[in-house]
C-alpha positions in Angstrom: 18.3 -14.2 9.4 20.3 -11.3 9.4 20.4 -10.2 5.4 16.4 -10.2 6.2 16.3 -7.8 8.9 19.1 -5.3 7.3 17.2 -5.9 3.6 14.2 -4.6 6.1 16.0 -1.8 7.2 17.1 -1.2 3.8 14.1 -1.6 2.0 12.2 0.7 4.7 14.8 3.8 4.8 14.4 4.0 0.7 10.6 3.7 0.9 10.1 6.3 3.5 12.9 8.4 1.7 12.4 8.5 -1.8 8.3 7.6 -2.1 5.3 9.8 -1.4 2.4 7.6 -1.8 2.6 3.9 -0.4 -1.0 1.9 -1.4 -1.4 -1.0 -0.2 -4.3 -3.6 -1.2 -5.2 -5.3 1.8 -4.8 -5.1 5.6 -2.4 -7.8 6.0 -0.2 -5.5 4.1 -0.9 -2.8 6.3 0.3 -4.8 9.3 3.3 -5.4 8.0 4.0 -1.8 7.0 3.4 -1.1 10.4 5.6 -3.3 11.7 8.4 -2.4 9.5 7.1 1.6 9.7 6.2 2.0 13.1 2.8 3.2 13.5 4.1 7.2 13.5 5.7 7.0 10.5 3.1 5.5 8.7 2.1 9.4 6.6 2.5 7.8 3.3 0.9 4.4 4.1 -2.8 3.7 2.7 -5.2 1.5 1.9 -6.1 1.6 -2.2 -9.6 1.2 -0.6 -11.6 1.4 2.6 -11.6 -2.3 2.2 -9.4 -4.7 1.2 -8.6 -5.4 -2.7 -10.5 -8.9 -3.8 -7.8 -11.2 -4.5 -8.6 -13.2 -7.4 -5.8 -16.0 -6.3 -8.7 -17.1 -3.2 -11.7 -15.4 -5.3 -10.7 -16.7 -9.1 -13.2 -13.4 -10.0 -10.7 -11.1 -11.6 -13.3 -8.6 -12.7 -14.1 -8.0 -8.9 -10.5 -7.4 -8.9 -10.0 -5.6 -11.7 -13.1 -3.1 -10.7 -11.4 -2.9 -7.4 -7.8 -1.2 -8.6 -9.8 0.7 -11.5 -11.6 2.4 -8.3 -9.1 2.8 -6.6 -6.6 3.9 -8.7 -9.6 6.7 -9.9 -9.3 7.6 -6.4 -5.7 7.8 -5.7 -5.3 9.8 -9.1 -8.0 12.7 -7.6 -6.2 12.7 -4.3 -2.9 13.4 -6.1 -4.6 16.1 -8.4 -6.3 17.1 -5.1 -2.6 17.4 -3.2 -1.1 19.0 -6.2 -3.6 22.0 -6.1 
């Protein structure tokens, strides 16, 4: 149990350090960044959409999907342009 919670630690100082955009397909995602984040240190921490991400696994329609990233990517790709402005 505790190689989990220090990889955690790990894994969450090099995210927050060395990334500026963390996306993240579905809210179940987002609560985990949360937790591992804490809620004010969540400034990098999206959704890809205002939704979550159709995951073909539990949908088996991988063009919903696919349409899905293709959005949002589109969308993330503006914002960076946007930011870089």
């Amino acid at each position: 149990m505790d190689k989990i919670k220090d990889r955690k630690a790990a894994i969450s100082a090099r995210v927050k350090e060395h990334y500026d955009y963390l996306v993240l397909m579905d809210r179940n995602n987002m609560s985990n960044m949360i937790r591992m984040f804490g809620a004010e240190n969540m400034n990098k921490v999206s959704m890809l959409l205002d939704r979550d991400v159709a995951d073909p696994w539990y949908t088996g329609n991988f063009d919903v999907t696919y349409d899905d990233v293709l959005r949002g990517c589109t969308g993330l790709l503006q914002a960076i342009l946007d930011d870089a402005r």
